[in-house]
DOPA-731650 format. One record per residue (C-alpha): x, y, z; residue number from 1; residue in one letter. Coordinates in steps of 0.02 Angstrom, whole numbers. Example, Ala and Ser with C-alpha at 12.3 -4.5 7.8 and 13.67 -1.06 7.14 Angstrom:
// DOPA-731650
SITE  615  -225  390  1  A
SITE  684  -53  357  2  S
This chain:
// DOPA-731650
SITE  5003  3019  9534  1  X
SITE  5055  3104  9703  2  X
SITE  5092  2999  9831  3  X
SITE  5025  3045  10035  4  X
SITE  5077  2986  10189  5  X
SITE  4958  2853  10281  6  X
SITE  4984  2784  10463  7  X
SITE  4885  2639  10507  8  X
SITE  4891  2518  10659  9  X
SITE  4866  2362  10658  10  X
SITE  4859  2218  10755  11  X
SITE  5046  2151  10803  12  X
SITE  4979  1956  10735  13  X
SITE  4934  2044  10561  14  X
SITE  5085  2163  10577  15  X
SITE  5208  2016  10605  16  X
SITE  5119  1903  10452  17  X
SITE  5134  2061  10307  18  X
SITE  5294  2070  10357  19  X
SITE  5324  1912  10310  20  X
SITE  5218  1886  10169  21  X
SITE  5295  2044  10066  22  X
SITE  5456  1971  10115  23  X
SITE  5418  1809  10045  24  X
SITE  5327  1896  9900  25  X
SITE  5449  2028  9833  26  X
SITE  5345  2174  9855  27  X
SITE  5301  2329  9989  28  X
SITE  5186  2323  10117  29  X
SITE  5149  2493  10022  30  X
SITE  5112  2388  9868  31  X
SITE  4992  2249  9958  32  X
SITE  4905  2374  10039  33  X
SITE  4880  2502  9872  34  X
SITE  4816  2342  9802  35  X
SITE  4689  2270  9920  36  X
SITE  4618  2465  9903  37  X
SITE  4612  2457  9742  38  X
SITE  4514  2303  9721  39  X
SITE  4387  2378  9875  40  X
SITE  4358  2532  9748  41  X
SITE  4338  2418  9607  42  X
SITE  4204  2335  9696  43  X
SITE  4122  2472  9744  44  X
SITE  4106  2532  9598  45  X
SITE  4035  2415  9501  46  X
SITE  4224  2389  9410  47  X
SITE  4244  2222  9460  48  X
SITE  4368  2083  9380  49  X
SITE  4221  1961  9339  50  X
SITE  4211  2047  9167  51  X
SITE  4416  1992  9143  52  X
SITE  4364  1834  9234  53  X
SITE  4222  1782  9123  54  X
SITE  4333  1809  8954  55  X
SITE  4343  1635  8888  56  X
SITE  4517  1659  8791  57  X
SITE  4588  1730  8999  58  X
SITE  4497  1565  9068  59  X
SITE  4572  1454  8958  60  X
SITE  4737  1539  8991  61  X
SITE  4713  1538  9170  62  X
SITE  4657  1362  9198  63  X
SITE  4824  1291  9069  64  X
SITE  4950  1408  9199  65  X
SITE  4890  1307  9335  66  X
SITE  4886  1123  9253  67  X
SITE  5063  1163  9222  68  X
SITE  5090  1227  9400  69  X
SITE  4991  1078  9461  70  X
SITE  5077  953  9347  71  X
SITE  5273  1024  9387  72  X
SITE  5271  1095  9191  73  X
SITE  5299  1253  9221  74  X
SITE  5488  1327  9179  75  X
SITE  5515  1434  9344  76  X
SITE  5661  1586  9325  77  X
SITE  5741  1665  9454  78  X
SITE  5715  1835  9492  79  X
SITE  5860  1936  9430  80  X
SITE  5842  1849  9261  81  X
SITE  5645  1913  9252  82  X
SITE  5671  2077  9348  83  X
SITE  5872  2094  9332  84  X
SITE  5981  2181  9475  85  X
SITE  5906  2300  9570  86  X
């Protein structure tokens, strides 16, 4: 898909904390915004995740990933072995 050019302003306290937070994150500001637009279209229209939510197989998936996170089970990696070198 074609990408467009977007300028937005926003407040410098909101500014200053996406900065940090795709910092901390790994990803774009491009990328955190794309996706909180996304999820506002899903929503309105109708194509909302409570249909992936509600899947009892993802639940049950979901709810083990975070007893492990919870419980200090979980094998962590560091990025350049998941992602390698950019």
């Amino acid at each position: 898909m074609s990408k467009t050019r977007l300028n937005i302003s926003l407040d410098q306290d909101l500014a200053d904390f996406v900065k940090v937070y795709v910092h901390e994150n790994r990803t774009t500001v491009a990328n955190v915004i794309t996706q909180f637009l996304l999820a506002l279209k899903r929503q309105a229209q109708g194509d909302s995740m409570e249909m992936i939510l509600s899947n009892p197989d993802f639940h049950k998936a979901l709810i083990d990933v975070q007893s492990r996170l919870r419980d200090g089970k979980a094998k962590w990696h560091p990025f350049e072995e998941v992602f390698g070198n950019r």
